[in-house]
Structures are given as structure tokens and as C-alpha cells.
C-alpha positions in Angstrom: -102.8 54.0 23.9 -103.6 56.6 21.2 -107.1 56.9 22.6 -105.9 57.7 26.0 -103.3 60.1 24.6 -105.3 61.6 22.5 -108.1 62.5 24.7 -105.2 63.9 27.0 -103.3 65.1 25.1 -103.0 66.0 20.9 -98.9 66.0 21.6 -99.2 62.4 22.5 -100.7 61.4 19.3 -98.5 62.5 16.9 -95.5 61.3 19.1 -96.5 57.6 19.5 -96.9 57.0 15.5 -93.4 59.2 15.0 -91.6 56.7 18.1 -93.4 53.5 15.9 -91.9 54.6 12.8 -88.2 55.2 14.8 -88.5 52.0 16.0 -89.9 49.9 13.1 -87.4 51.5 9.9 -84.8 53.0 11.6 -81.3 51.0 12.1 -81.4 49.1 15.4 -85.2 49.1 15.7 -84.9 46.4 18.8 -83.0 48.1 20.7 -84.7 51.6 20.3 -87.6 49.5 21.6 -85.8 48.3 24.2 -84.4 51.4 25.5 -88.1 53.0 25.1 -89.9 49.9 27.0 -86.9 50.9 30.0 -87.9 54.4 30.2 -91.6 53.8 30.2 -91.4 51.4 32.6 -89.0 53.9 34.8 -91.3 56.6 34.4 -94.3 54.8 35.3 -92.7 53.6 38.7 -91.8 57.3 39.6 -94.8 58.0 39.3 -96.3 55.6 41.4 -93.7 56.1 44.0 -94.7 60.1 43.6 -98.3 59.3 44.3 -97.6 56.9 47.4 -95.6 59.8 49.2 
């Protein structure tokens, strides 16, 4: 994931390790990664509805 970001795009890289840290030390870690997994997931069927239309 950090490869494929990064060759995209340098934002992505130092999101993903920020979003790691949220989820692994910050208070409620599980469900921060729950809620993440949700909106990855949403945005990735968006956008595969978008490219289908």
C-alpha cells in the first residue's frame, strides 16, 4: 500500500503511517479501524460503481 501510494502520490505516504499510529496508540484503536476499513471499503465501491456508468 505505501508503494502504490507513494508512486501516486507523496500525500498518501505520510497519511497511511499517521492513520497506523491513530489507530494503534490512540484510545479506541478497534474501532478507529473499523470505522476506517467502512469508509475504504465505501469508497472503493463508488468507485467502481463510477467506472461501470
Amino acid at each position: 500500500m505505501l508503494f502504490v501510494g507513494g508512486v501516486m502520490n507523496l500525500a498518501w505516504i505520510a497519511a497511511l503511517p499517521i492513520v497506523v499510529a491513530v489507530e494503534k496508540l490512540g484510545p479506541g484503536g478497534h474501532c478507529t479501524a473499523s470505522f476506517l476499513g467502512l469508509v475504504l471499503l465505501g469508497a472503493g465501491v463508488s468507485k467502481l460503481i463510477a467506472l461501470s456508468t
